[in-house]
Structure formats: C-alpha cells, structure tokens
SERO-38701 format. One record per residue (C-alpha): x, y, z; residue in three letters. Coordinates in steps of 0.02 Angstrom, whole numbers, padded with zeros to 5 digits, always signed. Each point is the difference from the previous one (the first is absolute). Example, Ala and Ser with C-alpha at 12.3 -4.5 7.8 and 13.67 -1.06 7.14 Angstrom:
REM residues 2
+00615-00225+00390ALA +00069+00172-00033SER 
***
This chain:
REM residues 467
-01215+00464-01344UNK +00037-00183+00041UNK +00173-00066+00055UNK +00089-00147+00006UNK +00030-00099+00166UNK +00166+00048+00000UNK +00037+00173-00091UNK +00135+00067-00077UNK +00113+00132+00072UNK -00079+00124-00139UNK -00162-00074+00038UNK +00001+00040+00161UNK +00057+00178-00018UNK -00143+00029-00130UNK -00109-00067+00123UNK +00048+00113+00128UNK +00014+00156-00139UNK -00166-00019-00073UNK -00075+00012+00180UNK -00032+00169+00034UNK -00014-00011+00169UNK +00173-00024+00037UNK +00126+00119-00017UNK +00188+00018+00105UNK +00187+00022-00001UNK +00160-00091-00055UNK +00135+00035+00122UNK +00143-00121-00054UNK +00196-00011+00033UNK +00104-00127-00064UNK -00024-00112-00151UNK -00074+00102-00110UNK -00178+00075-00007UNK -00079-00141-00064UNK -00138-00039+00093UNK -00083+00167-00050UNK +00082-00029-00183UNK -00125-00148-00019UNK -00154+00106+00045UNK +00069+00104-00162UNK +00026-00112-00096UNK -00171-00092+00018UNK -00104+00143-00060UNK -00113+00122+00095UNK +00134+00067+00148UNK -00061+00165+00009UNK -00177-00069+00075UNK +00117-00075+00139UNK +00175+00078+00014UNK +00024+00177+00088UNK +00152-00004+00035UNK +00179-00110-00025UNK +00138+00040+00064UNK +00181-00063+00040UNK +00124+00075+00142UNK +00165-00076-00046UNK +00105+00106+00064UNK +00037+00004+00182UNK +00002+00152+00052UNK -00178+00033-00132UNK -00059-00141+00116UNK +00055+00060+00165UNK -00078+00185-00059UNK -00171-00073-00032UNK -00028-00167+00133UNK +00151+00045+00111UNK +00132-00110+00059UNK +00019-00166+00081UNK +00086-00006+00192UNK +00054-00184-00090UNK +00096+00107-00142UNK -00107-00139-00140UNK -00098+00035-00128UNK -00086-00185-00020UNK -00076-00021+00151UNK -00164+00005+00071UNK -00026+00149+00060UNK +00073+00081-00157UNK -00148-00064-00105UNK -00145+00034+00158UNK +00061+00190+00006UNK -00013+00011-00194UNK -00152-00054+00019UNK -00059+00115+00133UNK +00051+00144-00094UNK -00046-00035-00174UNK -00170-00047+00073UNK -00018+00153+00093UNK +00036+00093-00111UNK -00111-00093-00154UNK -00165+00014+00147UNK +00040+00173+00022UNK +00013+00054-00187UNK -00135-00064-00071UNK -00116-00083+00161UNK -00095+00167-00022UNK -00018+00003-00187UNK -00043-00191-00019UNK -00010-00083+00168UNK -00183-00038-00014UNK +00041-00108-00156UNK +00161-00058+00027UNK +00098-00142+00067UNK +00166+00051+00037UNK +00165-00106-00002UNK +00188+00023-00004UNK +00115-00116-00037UNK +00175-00001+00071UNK +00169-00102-00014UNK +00173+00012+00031UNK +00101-00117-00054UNK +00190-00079-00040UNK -00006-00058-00167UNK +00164-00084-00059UNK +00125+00129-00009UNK +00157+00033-00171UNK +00118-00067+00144UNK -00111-00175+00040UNK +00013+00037+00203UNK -00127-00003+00105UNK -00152-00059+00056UNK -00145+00005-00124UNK -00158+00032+00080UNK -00133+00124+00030UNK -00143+00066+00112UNK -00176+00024-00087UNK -00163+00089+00080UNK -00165+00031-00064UNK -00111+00136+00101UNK -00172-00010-00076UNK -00187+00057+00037UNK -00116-00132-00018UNK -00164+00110-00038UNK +00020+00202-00004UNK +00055+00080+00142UNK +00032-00151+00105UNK +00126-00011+00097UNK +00173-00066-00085UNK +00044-00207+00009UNK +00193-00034-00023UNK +00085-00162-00086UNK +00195-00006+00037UNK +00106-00127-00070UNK +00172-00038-00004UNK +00081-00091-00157UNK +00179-00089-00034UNK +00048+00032-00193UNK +00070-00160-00087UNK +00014+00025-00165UNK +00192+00009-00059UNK -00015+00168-00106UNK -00073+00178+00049UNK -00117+00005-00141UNK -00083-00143+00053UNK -00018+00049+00183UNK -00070+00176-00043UNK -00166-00110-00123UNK -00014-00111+00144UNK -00012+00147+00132UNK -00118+00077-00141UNK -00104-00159+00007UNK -00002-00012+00203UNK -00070+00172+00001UNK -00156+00007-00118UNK -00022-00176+00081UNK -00008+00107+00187UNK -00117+00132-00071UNK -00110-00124-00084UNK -00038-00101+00153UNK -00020+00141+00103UNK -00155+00046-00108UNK -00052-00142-00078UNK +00032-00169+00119UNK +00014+00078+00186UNK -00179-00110+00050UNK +00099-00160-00044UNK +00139-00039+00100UNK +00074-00154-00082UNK -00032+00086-00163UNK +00080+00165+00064UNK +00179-00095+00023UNK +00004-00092-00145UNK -00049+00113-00116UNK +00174+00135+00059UNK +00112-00162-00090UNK -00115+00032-00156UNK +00113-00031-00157UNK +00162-00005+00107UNK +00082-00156+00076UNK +00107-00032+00162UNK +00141-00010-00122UNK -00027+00168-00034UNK -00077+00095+00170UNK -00003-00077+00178UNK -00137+00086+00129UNK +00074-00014+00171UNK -00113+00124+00086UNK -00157+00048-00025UNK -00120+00127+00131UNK -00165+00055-00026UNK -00117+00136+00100UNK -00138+00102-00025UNK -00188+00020-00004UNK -00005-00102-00180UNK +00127-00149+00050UNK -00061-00006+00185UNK -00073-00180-00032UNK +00176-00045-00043UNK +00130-00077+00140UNK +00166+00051-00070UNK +00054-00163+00106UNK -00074-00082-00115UNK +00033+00070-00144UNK +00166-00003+00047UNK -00023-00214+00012UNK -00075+00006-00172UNK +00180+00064-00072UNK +00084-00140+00074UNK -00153-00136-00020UNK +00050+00038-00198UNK +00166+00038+00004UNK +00002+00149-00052UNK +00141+00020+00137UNK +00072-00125+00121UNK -00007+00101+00168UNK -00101+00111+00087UNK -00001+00060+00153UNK -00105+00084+00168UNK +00082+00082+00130UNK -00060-00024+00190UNK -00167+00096-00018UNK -00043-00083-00155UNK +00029+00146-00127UNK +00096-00054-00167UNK +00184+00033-00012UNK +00104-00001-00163UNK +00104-00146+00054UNK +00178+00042-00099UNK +00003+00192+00080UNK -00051-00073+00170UNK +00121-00155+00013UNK +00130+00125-00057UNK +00166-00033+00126UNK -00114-00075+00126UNK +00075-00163+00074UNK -00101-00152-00006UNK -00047-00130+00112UNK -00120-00102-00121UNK -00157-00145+00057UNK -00085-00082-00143UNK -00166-00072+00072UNK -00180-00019-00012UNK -00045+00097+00155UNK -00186-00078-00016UNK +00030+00048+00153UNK +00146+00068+00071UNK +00045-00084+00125UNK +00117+00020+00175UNK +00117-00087-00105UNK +00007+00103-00143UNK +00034+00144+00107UNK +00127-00089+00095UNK +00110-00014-00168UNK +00008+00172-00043UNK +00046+00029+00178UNK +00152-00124-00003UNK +00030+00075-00197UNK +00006+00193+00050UNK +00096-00071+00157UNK +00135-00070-00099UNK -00005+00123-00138UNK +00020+00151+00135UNK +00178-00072+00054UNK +00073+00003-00174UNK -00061+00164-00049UNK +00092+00166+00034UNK -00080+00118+00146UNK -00144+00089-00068UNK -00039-00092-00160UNK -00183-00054-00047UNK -00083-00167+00021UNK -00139-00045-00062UNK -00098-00155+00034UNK -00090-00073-00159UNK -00133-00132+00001UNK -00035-00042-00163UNK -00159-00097-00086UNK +00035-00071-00160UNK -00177-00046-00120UNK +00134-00103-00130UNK -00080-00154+00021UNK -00189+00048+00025UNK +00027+00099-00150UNK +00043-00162-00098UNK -00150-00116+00077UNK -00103+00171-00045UNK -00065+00033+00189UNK +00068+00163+00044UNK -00147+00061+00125UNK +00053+00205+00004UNK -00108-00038+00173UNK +00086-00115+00057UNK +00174+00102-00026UNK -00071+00185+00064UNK -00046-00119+00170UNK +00181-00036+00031UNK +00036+00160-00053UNK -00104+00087+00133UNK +00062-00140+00110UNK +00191+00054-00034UNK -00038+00193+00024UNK -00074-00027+00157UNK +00130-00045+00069UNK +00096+00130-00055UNK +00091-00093-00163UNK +00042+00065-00165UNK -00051-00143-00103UNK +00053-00056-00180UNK -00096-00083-00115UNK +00088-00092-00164UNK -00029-00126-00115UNK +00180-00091+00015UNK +00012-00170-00022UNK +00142-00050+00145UNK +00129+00091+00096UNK +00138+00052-00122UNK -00142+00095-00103UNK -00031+00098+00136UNK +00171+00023+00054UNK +00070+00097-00172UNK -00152+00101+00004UNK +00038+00077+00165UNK +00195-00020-00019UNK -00036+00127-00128UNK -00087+00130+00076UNK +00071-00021+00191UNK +00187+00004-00050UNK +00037-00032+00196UNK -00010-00189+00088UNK -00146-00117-00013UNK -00050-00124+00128UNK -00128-00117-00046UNK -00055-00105+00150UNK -00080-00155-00038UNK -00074-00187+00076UNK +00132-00134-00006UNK -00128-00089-00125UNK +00006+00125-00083UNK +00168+00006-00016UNK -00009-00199-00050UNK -00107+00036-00143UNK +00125+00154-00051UNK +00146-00141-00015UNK -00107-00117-00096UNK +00096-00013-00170UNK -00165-00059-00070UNK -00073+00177+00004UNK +00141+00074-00104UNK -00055-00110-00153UNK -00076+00123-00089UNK +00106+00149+00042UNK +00121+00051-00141UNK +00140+00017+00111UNK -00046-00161+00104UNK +00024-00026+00177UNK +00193+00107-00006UNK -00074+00142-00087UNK -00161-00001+00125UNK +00091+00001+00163UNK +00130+00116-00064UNK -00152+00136-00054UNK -00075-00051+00194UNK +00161+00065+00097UNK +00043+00116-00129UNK +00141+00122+00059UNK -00021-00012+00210UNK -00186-00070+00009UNK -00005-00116+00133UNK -00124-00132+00056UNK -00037-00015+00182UNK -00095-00158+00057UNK -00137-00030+00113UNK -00022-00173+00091UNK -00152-00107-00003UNK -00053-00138+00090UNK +00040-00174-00095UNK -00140-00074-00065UNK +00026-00187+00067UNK +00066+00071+00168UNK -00099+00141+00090UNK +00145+00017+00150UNK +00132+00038-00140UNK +00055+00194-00083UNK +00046-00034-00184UNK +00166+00129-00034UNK +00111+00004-00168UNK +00089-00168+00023UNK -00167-00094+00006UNK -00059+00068-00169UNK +00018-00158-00124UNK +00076+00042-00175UNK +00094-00087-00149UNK +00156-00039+00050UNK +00086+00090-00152UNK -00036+00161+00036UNK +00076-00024+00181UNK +00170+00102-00029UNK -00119+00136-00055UNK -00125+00015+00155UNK +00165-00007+00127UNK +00078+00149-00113UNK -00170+00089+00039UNK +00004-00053+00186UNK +00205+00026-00003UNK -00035+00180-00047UNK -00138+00028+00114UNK -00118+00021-00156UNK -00104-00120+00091UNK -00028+00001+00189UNK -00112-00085+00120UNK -00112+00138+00094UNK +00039+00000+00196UNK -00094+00104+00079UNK -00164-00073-00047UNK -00158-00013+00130UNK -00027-00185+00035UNK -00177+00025+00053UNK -00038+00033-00159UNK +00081-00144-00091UNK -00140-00099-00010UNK -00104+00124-00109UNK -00050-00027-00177UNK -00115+00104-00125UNK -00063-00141-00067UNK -00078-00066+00182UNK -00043+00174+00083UNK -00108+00021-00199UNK -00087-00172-00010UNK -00049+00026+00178UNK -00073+00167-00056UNK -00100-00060-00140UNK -00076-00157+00117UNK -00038+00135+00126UNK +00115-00094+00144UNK +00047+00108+00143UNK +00182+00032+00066UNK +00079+00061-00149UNK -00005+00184+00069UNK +00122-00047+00113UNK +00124-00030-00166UNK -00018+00141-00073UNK +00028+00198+00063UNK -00165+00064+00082UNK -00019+00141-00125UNK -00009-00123-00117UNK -00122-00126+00077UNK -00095+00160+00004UNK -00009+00038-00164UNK -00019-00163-00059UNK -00162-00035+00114UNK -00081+00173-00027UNK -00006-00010-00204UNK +00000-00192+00017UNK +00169-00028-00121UNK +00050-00196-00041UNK -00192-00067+00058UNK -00065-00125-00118UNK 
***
C-alpha cells in the first residue's frame, strides 16, 4: 500500500495494523486511552493490539508497577517501569508462541492532562520499547511533552497524535535521523505539543546521538531549551532546574576559555554569600542557536563540540534558542523559583541598555528589563579591557547609554540589582573567544595557554574550530 509523505494519524495506525509483524501493549495513565483508541479506530487492531490497558487508580498502579520513592506518578521512571513490566510480561506470554515472527512493542505514558480544577502542570512522559527484527534485543524512545492546548479534550487527541507518531517512527523512520524527529510533530504544532526531551538507545537507534537529537528539537523549535548534565547525558531541564539557584553565563564557548571559567567562579562566589547554608547552586553556561537559526547555519557539529567541551570540564550546559537575556531569564525564573545571577561582560551589559534593541519588543525597553530582573534576578558584571586603552578595566560607570534611561540603571545599581564583579583574576582579563578561536582556525600557537588544558586537549585531539 502506498502512503503519503506525511500520513495521517489513522494512516499511520493502519500502517502499523496491517503489518503483521508487529504486535504489543498499550499501557496508558492519564488523558485518556487514546493513543491505542486510534489503532481502533483505523481498522485492523487485532493484527497489532494484545493488550490496552489503563491503571488510574493509585493504589491499581502501585499493585501492578509499584510505587515511586518521589511519591509522582508523571515522572520518568513511572513510565520506564511500566514499560519494563508490560514488556516482560508481553515477551514472556507470547515470545514462545510467536517470537520467531514477531516484533514486539509496548507503548507506555503517564501523563497530567488538564485537570476539572485547571491546576497543575500539563505534561507527560512517553516511551516506546520496540524490537527491530524478531527476537532482537529491545530499542527504547523516551520523550517528555508540555501540553498547551487550553481544554482537556484537546490535550488527550494531541497526546493520541504524539503516540502513533512514537510507534510509527520507531518502525518505519529509525534509519533516518532528521526524518525520525520531524516526523513525532506529524499533524501537531508547537502551539499544541512542545518536546523538551527526547533519549534514544538500543540495538535499532544505536546510529542515533540523542545529543543530537536532542539539538534537532531546539534547531526547530519544537522547544526552546534543552539541556546535558556534566557527563553529557540529556536532562529534562524544568525537573532538573527545579529550586536550584542560578548563577547564569550566556556565551559561545567556541572555546571556553580561562575567562569563561573565571565568571562562574566570581558568579557562584557571589551567589554563595546570599544564599542560606546548604542551598544548591548551580552554575549554568548556556549556548543559545537564536541567531544561527535565523541566518539558517545551525551546524549540530559545531554545537555537540562545545557541548563535549562544557562536560569536560565538568559543566551542565544549556542549550536554547532565546533571542537576548530577558527571554532567558522568565524561562528559568519559572522553573528555579530561588535567585538568579546572570554574570555578564560590561559590553555586554552596554548592548543590554541599548534602547535600540527594545524596538521590536511589545513591552519595549521597560517591559524588557523588568522581565530581565524579574522578582530578585540580578546581573553581576565582568570587566574588560577598553578597547582604545589596553592599561584600563572597563566597570559599570564606563558603560555608555542614553541618558534617559539614567534614573533607571542607578535604581538597578541603588538596589544592588547590578554590581561590578570584584573578585575577578586579572591575568585573565585580556582573554577573548573571539582571539583564542581565530588563532585556532589559522593554526597560531599560544592560545593553549588561554584556555583550560583539558580543553586545549580536546580541542587539538578531534581538531574542533580548524579551518
């Protein structure tokens, strides 16, 4: 039978019925059953479906997967123990009576779909364990979703559509990456569904980097962050920036640099005196792809580099697609709840107060800087050599701005919103990316000496930045 490019939900689950090759489970809580209902619905089920079922109840739940030391029921390691017992137990059923024939799969969610009462979170974790040939060992795709539609209904079809959009790709576009990603947004929108995590494994998706995957989702914003903790393994961002405070460096880090690591110093520094006794910090470099995005020269390469640069040394890294500061700002504000500390370049800081970069924002240049210190975000600033003067330290009162917005920057530096970074290293003041990188790509020695020697390391023995 020949399909469209892009199928139909119904399509797809006929597809997948009218194979009889592949047969599985349904294990889903919240929202409905409807990822199974659309198998159903399309016609042919009982060459694919053995079983559905739906735990709602907790104690049901706790009876059959058992319970969660986090006391939640959407998490992630809800969904990966339905899956290992649904699996289990579909393998040892019927792995003797068909196994030679079969490809095996369950499908799993749990999920928080909007409730009579309107609180809450909606969102949902979704898992795919699948065989790729009989008796082959099992492959696994895990996502995580945030539900945006305003009404229940609608959230339960577009969890419906997510799933048969999982399954599908797991059997029918696993060899093709790029196609692999896109096709899970099949006949949904971001208004709808945003993918903020996304891990792959397995014999069948071993060709696969969830890494990079993970860049796809935010190369086509079909979510704005993602993030890698310090060995480089994905990390739902929301659950992991959860009450965490934040001492924040937008950068390139192509390289990092002694620099670099000298301002999350000074920011976790600061931070760790305004904190109470035993409270988490957590330093955050963070990569934004906004504007290569726009020119249409995101190099998932290019990013994984700096990636594996940042983890190296040890750095949970953040990737987004943010335009500027304040974007980034209510993102975390939201999900951190505790202080924020971004620490920045004083020129950076110069373009932050340019009134000409609010022109487009809705809220102008008020509403911008009010959404960049928020509630108690503060902005802690680096100095840099001047430009015209290499024996001078630019600080705060050297940053040039219109003169009409001066009541407002001394309310922010009145208030200690804005403060000049002391404790800097001065040895390290004349760094810049931009140098230690062009001297990489013209192959010019001495730039190891700017940059940490794990790094130099990396960056010689895989030959990053070289032209």
């Amino acid at each position: 039978m020949d399909f469209c490019q892009i199928l139909e939900p119904k399509q797809k689950a006929l597809q997948i019925n009218l194979d009889n090759k592949i047969y599985g489970t349904f294990a889903e809580i919240g929202a409905g059953q409807e990822v199974a209902r659309n198998f159903f619905q399309a016609g042919g089920a009982a060459g694919t479906v053995a079983k559905t079922m739906s735990a709602y109840d907790m104690t049901f739940s706790d009876s059959i997967y058992g319970k969660e030391k986090s006391g939640r029921y959407v998490c992630q390691d809800r969904v990966m123990k339905m899956l290992d017992y649904e699996y289990d137990l579909l393998v040892d059923r019927l792995g003797k009576v068909r196994g030679d024939d079969t490809t095996f799969f369950v499908f799993a969610d749990t999920v928080a779909a909007k409730s009579y009462s309107g609180k809450g979170e909606c969102h949902g974790w979704l898992a795919v364990r699948f065989q790729h040939a009989p008796n082959a060992k099992a492959s696994e795709l895990v996502l995580h979703i945030r539900m945006l539609d305003q009404e229940n209904v609608q959230q339960q079809e577009a969890v419906g559509l997510i799933g048969v959009n999982m399954i599908h790709a797991c059997f029918f576009h696993r060899d093709d990456k790029n196609k692999f990603v896109s096709a899970l947004m099949d006949n949904l929108s971001t208004r709808r569904i945003e993918i903020d995590m996304i891990h792959v494994s397995g014999e069948a998706l071993d060709h696969m980097d969830s890494r990079i995957l993970s860049l796809e989702l935010v190369k086509r914003k079909y979510t704005k962050v993602v993030m890698f903790d310090e060995n480089g393994h994905v990390l739902q961002a929301r659950d992991y920036l959860y009450k965490k405070n934040l001492v924040v460096l937008r950068g390139s880090f192509r390289p990092p640099t002694h620099v670099n690591m000298d301002m999350l110093k000074c920011g976790l520094e600061i931070l760790k005196e305004e904190v109470a006794d035993g409270e988490e910090i957590l330093g955050l470099p963070e990569v934004s792809m906004s504007k290569l995005i726009e020119r249409g020269e995101v190099s998932n390469r290019d990013f994984l580099a700096r990636v594996d640069l940042l983890t190296a040394l040890k750095q949970v890294v953040m990737i987004s697609n943010f335009d500027n500061y304040f974007e980034v700002n209510e993102f975390l504000e939201s999900v951190s709840r505790r202080k924020i500390l971004f620490v920045t370049g004083v020129y950076n800081l110069q373009e932050i107060l340019d009134i000409k970069k609010y022109e487009e924002n809705p809220s102008g240049m008020l509403g911008g800087l009010g959404a960049l210190f928020g509630k108690q975000t503060k902005l802690a600033i680096y100095p840099a050599l001047d430009d015209d003067d290499s024996s001078k330290l630019n600080h705060i009162d050297d940053v040039k701005y219109d003169p009409s917005i001066k009541s407002i920057v001394n309310y922010f530096f009145e208030n200690k919103r804005l403060i000049n970074v002391t404790n800097f290293n001065e040895d390290y003041s004349a760094i810049w990316s931009r140098t230690v990188l062009k001297m990489i790509e013209d192959n010019e020695s001495g730039w190891e000496e700017m940059v940490p020697e794990v790094v130099a390391n990396h960056v010689k023995a895989k030959k990053l930045f070289s032209k």
